[in-house]
C-alpha positions as CSV (number, residue, x, y, z in Angstrom):
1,X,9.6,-26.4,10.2
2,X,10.5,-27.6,13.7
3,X,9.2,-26.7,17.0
4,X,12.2,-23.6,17.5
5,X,10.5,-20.3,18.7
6,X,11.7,-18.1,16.1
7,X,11.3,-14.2,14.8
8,X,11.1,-12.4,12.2
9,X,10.7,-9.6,9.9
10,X,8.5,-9.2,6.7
11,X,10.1,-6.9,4.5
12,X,9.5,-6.6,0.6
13,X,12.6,-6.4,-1.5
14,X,11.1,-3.4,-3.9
15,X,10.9,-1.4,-0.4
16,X,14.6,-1.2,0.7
17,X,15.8,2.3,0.6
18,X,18.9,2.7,-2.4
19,X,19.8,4.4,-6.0
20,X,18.0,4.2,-8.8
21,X,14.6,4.0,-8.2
22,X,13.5,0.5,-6.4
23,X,14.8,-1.9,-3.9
24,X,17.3,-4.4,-4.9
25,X,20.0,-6.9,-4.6
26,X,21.8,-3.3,-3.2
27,X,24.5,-2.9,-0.7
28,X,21.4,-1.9,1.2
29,X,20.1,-5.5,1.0
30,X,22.7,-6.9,2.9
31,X,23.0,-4.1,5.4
32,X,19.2,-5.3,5.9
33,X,20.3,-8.6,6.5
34,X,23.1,-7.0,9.5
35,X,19.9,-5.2,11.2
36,X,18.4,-8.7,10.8
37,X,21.3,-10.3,12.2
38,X,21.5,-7.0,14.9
39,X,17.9,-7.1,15.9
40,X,18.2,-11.3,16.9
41,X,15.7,-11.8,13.9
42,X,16.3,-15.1,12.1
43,X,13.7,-15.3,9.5
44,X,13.2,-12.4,6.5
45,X,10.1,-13.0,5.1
46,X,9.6,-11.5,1.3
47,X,6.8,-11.2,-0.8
48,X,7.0,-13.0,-4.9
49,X,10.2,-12.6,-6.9
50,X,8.4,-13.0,-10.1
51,X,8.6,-9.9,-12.7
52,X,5.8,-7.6,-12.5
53,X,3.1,-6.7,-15.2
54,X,-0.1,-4.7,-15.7
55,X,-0.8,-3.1,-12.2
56,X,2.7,-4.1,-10.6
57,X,1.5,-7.0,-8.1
58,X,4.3,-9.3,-8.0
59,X,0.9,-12.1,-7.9
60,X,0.4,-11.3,-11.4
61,X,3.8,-12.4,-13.1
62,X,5.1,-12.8,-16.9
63,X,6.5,-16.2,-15.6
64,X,6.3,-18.4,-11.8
65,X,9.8,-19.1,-12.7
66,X,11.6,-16.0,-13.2
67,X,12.7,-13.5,-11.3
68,X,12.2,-9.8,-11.8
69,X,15.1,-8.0,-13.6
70,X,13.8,-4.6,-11.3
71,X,15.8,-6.2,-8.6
72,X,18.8,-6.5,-10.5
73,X,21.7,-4.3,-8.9
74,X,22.8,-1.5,-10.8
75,X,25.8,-1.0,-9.0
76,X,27.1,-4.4,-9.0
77,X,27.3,-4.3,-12.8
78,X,29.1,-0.9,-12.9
79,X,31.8,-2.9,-10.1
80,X,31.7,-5.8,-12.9
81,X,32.3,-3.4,-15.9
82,X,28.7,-4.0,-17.5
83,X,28.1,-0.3,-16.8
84,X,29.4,2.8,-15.9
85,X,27.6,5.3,-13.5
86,X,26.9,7.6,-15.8
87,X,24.9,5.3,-17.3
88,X,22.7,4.8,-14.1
89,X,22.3,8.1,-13.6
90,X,21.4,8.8,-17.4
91,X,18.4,6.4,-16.8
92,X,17.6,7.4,-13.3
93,X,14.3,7.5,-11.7
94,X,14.0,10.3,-10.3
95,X,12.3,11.5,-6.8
96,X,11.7,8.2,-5.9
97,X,13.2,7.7,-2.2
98,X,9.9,6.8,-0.6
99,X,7.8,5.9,-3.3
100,X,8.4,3.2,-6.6
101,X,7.6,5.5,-10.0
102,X,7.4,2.5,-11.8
103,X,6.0,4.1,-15.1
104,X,9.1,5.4,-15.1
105,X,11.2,2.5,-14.3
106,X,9.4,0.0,-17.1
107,X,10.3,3.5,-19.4
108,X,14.1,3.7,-18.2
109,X,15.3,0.1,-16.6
110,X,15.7,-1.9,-19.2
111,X,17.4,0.3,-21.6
112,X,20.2,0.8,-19.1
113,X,20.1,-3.0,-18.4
114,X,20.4,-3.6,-22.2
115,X,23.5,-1.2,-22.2
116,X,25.1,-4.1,-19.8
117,X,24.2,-6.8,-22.0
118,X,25.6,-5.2,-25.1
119,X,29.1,-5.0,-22.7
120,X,28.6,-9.2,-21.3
121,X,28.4,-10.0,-24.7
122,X,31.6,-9.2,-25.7
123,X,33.6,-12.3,-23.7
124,X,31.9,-15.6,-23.7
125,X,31.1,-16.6,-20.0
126,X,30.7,-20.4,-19.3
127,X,28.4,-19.7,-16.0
128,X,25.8,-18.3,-18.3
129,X,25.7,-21.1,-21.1
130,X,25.7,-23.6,-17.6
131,X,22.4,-21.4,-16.2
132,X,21.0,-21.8,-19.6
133,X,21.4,-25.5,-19.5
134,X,20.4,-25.7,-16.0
135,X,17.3,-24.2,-16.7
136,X,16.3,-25.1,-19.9
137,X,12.7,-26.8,-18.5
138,X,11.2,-22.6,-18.5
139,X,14.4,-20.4,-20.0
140,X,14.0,-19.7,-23.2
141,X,10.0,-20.3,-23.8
142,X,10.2,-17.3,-21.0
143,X,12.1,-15.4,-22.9
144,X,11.0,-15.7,-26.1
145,X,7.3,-14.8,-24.8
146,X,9.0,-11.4,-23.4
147,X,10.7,-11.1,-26.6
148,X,7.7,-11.7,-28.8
149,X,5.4,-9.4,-26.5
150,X,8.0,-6.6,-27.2
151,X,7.1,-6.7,-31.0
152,X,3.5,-6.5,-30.0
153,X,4.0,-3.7,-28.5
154,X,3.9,-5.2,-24.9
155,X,0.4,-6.3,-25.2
156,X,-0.9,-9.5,-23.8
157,X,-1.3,-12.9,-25.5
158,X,-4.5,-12.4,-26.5
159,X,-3.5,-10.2,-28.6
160,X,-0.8,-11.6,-30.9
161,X,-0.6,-13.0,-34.0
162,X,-2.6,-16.6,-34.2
163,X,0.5,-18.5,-35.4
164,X,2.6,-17.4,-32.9
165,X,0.2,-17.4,-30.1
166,X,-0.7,-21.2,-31.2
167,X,3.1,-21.4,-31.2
168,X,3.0,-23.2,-34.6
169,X,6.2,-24.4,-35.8
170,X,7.2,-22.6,-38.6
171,X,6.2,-19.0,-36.5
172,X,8.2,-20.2,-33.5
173,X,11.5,-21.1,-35.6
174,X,11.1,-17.6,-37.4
175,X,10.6,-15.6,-34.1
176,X,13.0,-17.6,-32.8
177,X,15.7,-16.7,-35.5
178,X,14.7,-13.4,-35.5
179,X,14.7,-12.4,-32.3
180,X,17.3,-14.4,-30.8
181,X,19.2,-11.7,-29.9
182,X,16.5,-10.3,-27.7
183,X,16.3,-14.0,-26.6
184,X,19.6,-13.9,-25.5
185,X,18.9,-10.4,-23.6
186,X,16.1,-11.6,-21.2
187,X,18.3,-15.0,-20.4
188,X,20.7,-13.2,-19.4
189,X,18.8,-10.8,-17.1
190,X,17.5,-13.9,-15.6
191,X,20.7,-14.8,-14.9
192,X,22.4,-11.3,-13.5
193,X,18.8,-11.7,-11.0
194,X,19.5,-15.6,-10.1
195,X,23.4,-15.3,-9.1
196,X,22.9,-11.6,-7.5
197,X,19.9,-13.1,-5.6
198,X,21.9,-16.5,-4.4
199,X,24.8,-14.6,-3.7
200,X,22.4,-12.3,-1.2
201,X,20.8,-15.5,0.5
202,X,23.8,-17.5,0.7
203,X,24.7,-13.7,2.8
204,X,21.8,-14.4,4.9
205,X,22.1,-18.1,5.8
206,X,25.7,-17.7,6.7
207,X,24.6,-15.3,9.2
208,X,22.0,-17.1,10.2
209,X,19.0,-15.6,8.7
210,X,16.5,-17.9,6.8
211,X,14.3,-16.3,4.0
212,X,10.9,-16.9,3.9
213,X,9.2,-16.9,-0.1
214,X,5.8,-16.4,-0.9
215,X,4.7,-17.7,-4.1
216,X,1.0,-17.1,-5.5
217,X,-1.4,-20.2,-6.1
218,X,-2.0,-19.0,-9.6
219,X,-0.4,-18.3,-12.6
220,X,-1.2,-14.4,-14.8
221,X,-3.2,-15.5,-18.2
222,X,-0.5,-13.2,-19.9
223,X,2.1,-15.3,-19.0
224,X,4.7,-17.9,-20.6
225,X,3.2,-20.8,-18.2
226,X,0.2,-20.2,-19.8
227,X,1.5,-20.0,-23.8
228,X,4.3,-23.3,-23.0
229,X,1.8,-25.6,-21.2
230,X,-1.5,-24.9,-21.9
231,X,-3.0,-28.1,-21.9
232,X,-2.3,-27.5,-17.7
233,X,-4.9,-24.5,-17.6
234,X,-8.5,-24.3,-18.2
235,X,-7.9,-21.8,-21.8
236,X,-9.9,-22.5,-25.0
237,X,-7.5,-23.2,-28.4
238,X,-7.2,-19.6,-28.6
239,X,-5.4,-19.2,-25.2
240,X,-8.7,-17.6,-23.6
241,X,-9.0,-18.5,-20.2
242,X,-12.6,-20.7,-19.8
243,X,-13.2,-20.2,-15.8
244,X,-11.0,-17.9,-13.8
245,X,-10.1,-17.4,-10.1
246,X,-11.4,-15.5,-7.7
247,X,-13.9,-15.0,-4.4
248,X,-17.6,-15.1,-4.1
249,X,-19.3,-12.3,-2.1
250,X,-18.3,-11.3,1.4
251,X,-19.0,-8.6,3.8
252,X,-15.8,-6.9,2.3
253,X,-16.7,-7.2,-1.5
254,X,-20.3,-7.3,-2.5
255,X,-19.9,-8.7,-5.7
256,X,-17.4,-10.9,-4.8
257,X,-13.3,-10.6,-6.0
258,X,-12.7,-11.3,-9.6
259,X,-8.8,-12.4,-10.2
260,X,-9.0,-13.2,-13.6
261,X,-6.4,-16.0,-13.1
262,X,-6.9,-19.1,-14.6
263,X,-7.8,-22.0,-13.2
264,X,-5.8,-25.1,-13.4
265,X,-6.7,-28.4,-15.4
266,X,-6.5,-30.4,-12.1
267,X,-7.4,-33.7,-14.0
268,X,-3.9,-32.9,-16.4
269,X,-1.5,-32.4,-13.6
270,X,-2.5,-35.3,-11.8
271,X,-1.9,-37.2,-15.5
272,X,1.8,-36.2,-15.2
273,X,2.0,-36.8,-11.3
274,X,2.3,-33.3,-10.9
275,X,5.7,-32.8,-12.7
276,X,4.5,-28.9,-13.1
277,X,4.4,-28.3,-9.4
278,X,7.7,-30.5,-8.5
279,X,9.5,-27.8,-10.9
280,X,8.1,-25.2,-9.2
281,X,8.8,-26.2,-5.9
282,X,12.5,-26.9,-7.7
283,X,12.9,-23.8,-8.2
284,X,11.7,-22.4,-5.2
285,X,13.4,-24.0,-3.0
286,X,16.5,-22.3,-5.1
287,X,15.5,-19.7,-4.0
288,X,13.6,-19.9,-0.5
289,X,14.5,-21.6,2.8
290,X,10.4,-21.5,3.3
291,X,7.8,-21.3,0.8
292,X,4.5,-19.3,1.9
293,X,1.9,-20.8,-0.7
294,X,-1.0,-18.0,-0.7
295,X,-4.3,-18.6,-1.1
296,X,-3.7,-22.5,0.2
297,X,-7.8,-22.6,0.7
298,X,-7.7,-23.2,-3.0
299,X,-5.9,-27.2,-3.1
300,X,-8.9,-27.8,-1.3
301,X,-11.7,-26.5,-3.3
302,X,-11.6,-23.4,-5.6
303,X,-13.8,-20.8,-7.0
304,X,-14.8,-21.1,-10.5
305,X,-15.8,-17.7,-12.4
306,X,-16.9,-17.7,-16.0
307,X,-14.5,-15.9,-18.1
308,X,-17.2,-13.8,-19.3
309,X,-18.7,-13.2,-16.3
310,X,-18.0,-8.9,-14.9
311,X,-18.2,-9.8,-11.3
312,X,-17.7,-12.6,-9.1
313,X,-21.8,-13.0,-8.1
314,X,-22.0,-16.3,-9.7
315,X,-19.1,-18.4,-9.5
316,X,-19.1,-22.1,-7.8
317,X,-16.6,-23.9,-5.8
318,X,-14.9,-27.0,-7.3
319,X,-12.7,-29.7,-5.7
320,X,-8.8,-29.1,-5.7
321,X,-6.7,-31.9,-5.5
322,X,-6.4,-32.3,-1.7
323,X,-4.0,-34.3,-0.3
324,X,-3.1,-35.9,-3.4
325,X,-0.9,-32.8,-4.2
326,X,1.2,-32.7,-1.4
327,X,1.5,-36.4,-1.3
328,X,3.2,-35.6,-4.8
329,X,5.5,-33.1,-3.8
330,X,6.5,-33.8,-0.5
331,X,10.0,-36.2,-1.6
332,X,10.6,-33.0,-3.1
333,X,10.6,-30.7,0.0
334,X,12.2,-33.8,2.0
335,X,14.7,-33.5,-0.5
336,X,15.4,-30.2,-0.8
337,X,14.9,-29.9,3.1
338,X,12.3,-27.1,2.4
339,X,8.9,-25.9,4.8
340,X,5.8,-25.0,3.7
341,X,3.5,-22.1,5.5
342,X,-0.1,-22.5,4.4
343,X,-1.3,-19.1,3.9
344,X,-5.4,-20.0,4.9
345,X,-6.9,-16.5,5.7
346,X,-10.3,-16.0,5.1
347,X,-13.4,-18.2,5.7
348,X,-12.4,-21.6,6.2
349,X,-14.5,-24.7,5.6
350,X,-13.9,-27.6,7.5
351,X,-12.2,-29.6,5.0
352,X,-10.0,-26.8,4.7
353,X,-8.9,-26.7,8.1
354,X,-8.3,-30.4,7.9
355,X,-6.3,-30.1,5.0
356,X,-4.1,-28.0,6.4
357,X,-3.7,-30.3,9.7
358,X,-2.7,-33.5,7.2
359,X,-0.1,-31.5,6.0
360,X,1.1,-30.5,8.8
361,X,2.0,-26.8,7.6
362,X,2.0,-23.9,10.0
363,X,-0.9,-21.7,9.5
364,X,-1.2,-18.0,9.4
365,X,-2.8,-16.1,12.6
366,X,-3.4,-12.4,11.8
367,X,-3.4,-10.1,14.9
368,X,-5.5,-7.5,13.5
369,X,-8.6,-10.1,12.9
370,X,-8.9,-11.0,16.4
371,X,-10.7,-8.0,18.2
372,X,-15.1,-8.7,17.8
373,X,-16.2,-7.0,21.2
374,X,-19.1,-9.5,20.6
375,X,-16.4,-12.4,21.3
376,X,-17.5,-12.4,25.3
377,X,-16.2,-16.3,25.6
378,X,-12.9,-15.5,23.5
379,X,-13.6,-18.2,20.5
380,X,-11.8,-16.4,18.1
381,X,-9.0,-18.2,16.2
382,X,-6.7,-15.4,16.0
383,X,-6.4,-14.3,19.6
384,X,-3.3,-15.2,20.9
385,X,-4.2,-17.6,23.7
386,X,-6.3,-19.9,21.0
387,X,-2.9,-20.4,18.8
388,X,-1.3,-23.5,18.6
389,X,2.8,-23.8,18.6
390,X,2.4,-24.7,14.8
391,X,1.5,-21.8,13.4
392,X,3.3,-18.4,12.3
393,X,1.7,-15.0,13.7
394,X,1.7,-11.7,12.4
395,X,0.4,-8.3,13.3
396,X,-0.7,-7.7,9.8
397,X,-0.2,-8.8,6.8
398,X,0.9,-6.9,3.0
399,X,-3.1,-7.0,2.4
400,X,-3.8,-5.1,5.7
401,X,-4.1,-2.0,7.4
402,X,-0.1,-1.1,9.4
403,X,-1.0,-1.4,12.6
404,X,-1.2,2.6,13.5
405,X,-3.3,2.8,10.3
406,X,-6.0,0.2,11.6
407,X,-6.1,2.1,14.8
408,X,-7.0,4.8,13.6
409,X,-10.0,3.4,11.8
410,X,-11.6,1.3,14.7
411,X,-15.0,2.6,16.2
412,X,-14.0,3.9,20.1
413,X,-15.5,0.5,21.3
414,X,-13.4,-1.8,20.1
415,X,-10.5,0.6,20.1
416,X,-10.6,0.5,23.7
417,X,-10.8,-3.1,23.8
418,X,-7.5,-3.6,22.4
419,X,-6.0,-0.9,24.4
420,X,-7.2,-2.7,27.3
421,X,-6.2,-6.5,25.6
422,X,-2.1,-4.9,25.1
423,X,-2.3,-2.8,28.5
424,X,-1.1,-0.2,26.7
425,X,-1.9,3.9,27.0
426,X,-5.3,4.5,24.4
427,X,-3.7,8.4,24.5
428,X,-0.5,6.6,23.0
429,X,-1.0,5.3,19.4
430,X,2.9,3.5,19.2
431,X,2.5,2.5,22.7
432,X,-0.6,0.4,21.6
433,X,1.2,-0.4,18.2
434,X,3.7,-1.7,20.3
435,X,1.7,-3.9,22.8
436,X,0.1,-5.5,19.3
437,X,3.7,-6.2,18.7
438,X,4.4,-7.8,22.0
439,X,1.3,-9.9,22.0
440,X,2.5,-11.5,18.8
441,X,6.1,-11.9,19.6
442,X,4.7,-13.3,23.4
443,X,2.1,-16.0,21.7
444,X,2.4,-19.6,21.2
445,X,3.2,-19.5,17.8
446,X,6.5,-21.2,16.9
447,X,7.3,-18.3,13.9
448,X,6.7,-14.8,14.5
449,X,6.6,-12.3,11.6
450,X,6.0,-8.2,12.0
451,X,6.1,-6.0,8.9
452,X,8.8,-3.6,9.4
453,X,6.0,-0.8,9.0
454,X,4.8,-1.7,12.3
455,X,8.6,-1.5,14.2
456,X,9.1,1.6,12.2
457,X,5.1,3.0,14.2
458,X,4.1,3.8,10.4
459,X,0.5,4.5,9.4
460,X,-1.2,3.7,6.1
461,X,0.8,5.6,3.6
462,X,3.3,2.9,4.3
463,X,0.8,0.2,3.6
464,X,1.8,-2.2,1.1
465,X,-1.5,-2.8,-1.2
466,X,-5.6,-2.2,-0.7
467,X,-6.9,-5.7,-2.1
468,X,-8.9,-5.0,-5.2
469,X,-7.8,-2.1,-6.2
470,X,-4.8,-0.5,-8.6
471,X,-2.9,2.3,-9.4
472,X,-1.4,2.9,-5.4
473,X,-0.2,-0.5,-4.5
474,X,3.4,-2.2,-4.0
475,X,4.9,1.0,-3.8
476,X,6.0,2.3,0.2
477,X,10.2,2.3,0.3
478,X,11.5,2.4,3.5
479,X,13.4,5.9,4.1
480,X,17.3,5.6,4.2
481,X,18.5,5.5,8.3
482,X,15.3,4.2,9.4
483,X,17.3,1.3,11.0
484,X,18.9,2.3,13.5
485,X,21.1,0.4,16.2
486,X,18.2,1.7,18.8
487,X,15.4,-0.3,17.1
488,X,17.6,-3.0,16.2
489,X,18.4,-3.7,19.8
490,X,14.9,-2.6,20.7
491,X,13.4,-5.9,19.0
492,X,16.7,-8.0,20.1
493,X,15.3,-7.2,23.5
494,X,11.6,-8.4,22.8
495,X,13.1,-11.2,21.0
496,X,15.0,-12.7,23.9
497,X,12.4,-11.9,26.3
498,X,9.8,-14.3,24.6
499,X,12.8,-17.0,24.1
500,X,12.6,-16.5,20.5
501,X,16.7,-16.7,20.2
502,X,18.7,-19.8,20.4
503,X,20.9,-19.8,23.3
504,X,23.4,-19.0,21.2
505,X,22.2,-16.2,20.2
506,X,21.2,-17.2,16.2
C-alpha cells in the first residue's frame, strides 16, 4: 500500500443519486468520480459488487465472482440500441430518489434487461464470446445456477430437484440444453456489468482516483460457489451446510450472531494450494485497485456453529489457515500489484493481531469506538494518537451509527467528552460531526476514509445497515445536488491541510 498519506471517500454504488431506481454505472457515477477528483480525494472506497439475494446485503451473494446486473446502466444500453427509453420508463421504479424499492426492482429489472438481450442477440459480438472464454473457470456454472433457480421458482438450493442439485450428468446436460437460452441471458448481463464497470474504473484511475473493494470472507449457502465446488465447504452430500459462520455472545448480541454461512473445508483448499482463493483474488484485482477482506479475524481462527443450532450460544473457534494463506496468494497480488486492508474490528486475540502484523496489511481504526470515559490513561486502540502510519481510519463504518446519528445516542457524559476531544461547540451537532472528521483526516493513519453521510452532516436515516437485522438495510441514496462545488472544496481544504495530497495535487 505504501507509506503516501492519502484520502478518501466511502460511498456505495447502489447509493448514487440517478433514473431508474438504484445507483449505477450512471452518468452520475462518473460525475462522483469529478467530486472525487474536485474534493482532492484519491481513494473511493465501495462496498461488494456481488448480486444480491434474500435480504439485499451485497455479503450474501448468488456468486463471489459476479457482479450485480442492478448496477447495469440503463441508459448506456438505450445509447447502444439495446433499449429504448420507453422501455426504462415502462419498467421504472417508482418514488425511489432517496430510498432502493428493491421488491420492486427484482419485479421490474430484469424484464427490461431481457428486452436488451433479445436486441444483442441479433448481431454476433466477438467481445462477448472472448468474455465467455476468459471466464469460463465460474461463467456458465453461475449462470446456469441462476437459470435453474428461476425454474424453481427462485428458491434456494436446498430446495431443488436431487439430480440437479447433485449436478448429475444426465440432469446437468438436460438443463443445460434446455435452458441455454436463459444461460446465454445471465452471461451476458455479466458481461454488460464487467465492461460498464471497467470502463468506470479505468474513468477513475486516469484521473487519479484508486477504488477500494470490499469482498466478504464467506461465501451465501445458496450460491453457485457452493453447488460447483462443494468438496471446498463444510456441506453434507445433500448440499446442507454442516457448521456455519458466525459470532459467539457479546455485549451487543446476547446470543451471539448467527450468519448462516458456511464454513470452508480448510484442509481441501490447502490440497489444491489454494487455487480457489488465487481466482478470487484474480478476479478482484479486475476489479479493485485494493481489496478490503472483511471479517480478516476469521484466517486466524473462526467460529463454528452447528447447522442446526437457532442461535449462536454454543459454537467453538477453530484454526484458519494463518499465514499459510497469504503465503499462497501473495505472487498473486505482487503480480497483479494489488493491497490488501485487513478489516479486524471486533475483539482481537493476540494471534490475531499478529497475524495481521506478518502480513503487513493496514488495519481498520474506527473513530466512533474510541470514546470509554473510563479510558483515564488513553489505552484505547482507536484513538487517534495510538494509530500507527499503517493503518486506514474511518469515522464509521457501513455497520455503524453516521456520525450525527451516534451523537445523538451517547449518554451526556461521554458526549461531552468528545465535544471536548474535537474542540468543537456541544450546542453544534455538525460542528462536532465535523471535528470527528478532522480528527481522522489529521491522524497518523496513512489512508483516510469518511462515509459521504458524514460530509453530507446526515443522521441515521442515512445509515447504511443495523447488523443483525433485515428488512431496512442497504437502502439510503444520496439526494441529487448534494455535491456541491462548496463541499467539494470544503474537503479539498482539509485534505491539503493534513498533507494528504501529493504535491501535485493527485
Amino acid at each position: 500500500m505504501g507509506n503516501k498519506r492519502e484520502a478518501g471517500i466511502l460511498m456505495p454504488i447502489f447509493s448514487l443519486p440517478g433514473k431508474y431506481g438504484i445507483g449505477c454505472f450512471s452518468k452520475e457515477a462518473y460525475k462522483f468520480v469529478d467530486f472525487l477528483v474536485e474534493a482532492k480525494q484519491s481513494l473511493w472506497q465501495i462496498l461488494p459488487l456481488g448480486p444480491t439475494s434474500y435480504g439485499d446485503s451485497p455479503y450474501q451473494s448468488f456468486s463471489t465472482f459476479a457482479g450485480n446486473p442492478y448496477f447495469i446502466d440503463l441508459e448506456t444500453l438505450v445509447e447502444e440500441g439495446l433499449l429504448t427509453k420507453e422501455d426504462c420508463e415502462k419498467y421504472d421504479v417508482l418514488d425511489s430518489e432517496s430510498d432502493i424499492k428493491y421488491g420492486d426492482l427484482y419485479e421490474k429489472r430484469f424484464k427490461v434487461l431481457r428486452i436488451s438481450f433479445e436486441n444483442f442477440k441479433k448481431n454476433k459480438n466477438p467481445l462477448f464470446e472472448k468474455f465467455i472464454k476468459e471466464n469460463s473457470s465460474w461463467l456458465e456454472d453461475y449462470a446456469l445456477f441462476m437459470a435453474v433457480k428461476a425454474t424453481f421458482g427462485d428458491q434456494s438450493l436446498a430446495y431443488w430437484d436431487e439430480d440437479i442439485r447433485k449436478r448429475e450428468p444426465k440432469a446437468m446436460k438436460e438443463y443445460k440444453d434446455r435452458l441455454k437460452d436463459d444461460v446465454d441471458f445471465y452471461m451476458y448481463l455479466q458481461f454488460k456489468f464487467d465492461e460498464q464497470w471497467k470502463a468506470l474504473k479505468e474513468y477513475a484511475n486516469k484521473n487519479g482516483v484508486k477504488i477500494v473493494g470490499d469482498i466478504p470472507i464467506y461465501v451465501s449457502g445458496d450460491s453457485s460457489d457452493v453447488w460447483a465446488e462443494k468438496e471446498l465447504f463444510e456441506v453434507d452430500e445433500d448440499l446442507n451446510a454442516i457448521n456455519v459462520a458466525g459470532c459467539p455472545p457479546d455485549g451487543f448480541a446476547v446470543k451471539g450472531q448467527l450468519w448462516g454461512n458456511p464454513l470452508y473445508a480448510w484442509p481441501n483448499h490447502k490440497k489444491t494450494n489454494y487455487d480457489w482463493w488465487k481466482r478470487r483474488i484474480r478476479k478482484c484485482a479486475e476489479w479493485y485497485d485494493v481489496i478490503r477482506i472483511d471479517h480478516f479475524r476469521g484466517f486466524d481462527a473462526f467460529y463454528s456453529i452447528d447447522a442446526k443450532a437457532e442461535d449462536a450460544v454454543n459454537g467453538k473457534w477453530r484454526k484458519g489457515p494463518g499465514k499459510d494463506l497469504f503465503k499462497a496468494l501473495k505472487p498473486e497480488l505482487e503480480k497483479t500489484n494489488t493491497g490488501i486492508i485487513a478489516e479486524d474490528l471486533g475483539f482481537m486475540t493476540e494471534s490475531v493481531k499478529k497475524l495481521v502484523k506478518d502480513t503487513g496489511f493496514p488495519n481498520m481504526k474506527v473513530l466512533e469506538f474510541a470514546f470509554d470515559v473510563d479510558d483515564t490513561e488513553g489505552h484505547n486502540d482507536f484513538l487517534p494518537f495510538n494509530y500507527s502510519k499503517n493503518c486506514i481510519a474511518y469515522t464509521g463504518t457501513h455497520d455503524n451509527s453516521t456520525v450525527k446519528g451516534w451523537l445523538k445516542d451517547l449518554d451526556r457524559e461521554t458526549y461531552n467528552y468528545v465535544c471536548k476531544f474535537v474542540n468543537a461547540n456541544p450546542k453544534d451537532k455538525n460542528e462536532v460531526v465535523d471535528g470527528m472528521v478532522r480528527e481522522v483526516i489529521a491522524s497518523p493513519a496513512n489512508l483516510a476514509v469518511i462515509p459521504m453521510q458524514d460530509y453530507l452532516h446526515l443522521d441515521d436515516k442515512a445509515r447504511i445497515n443495523i447488523p443483525s437485522t433485515l428488512g431496512e438495510n442497504w437502502r439510503w441514496r444520496m439526494k441529487p445536488n448534494a455535491l456541491t462545488e462548496r463541499l467539494a472544496l470544503r474537503i479539498a481544504d482539509l485534505t491539503v491541510t493534513y498533507s494528504r495530497v501529493s504535491k501535485k495535487g493527485k
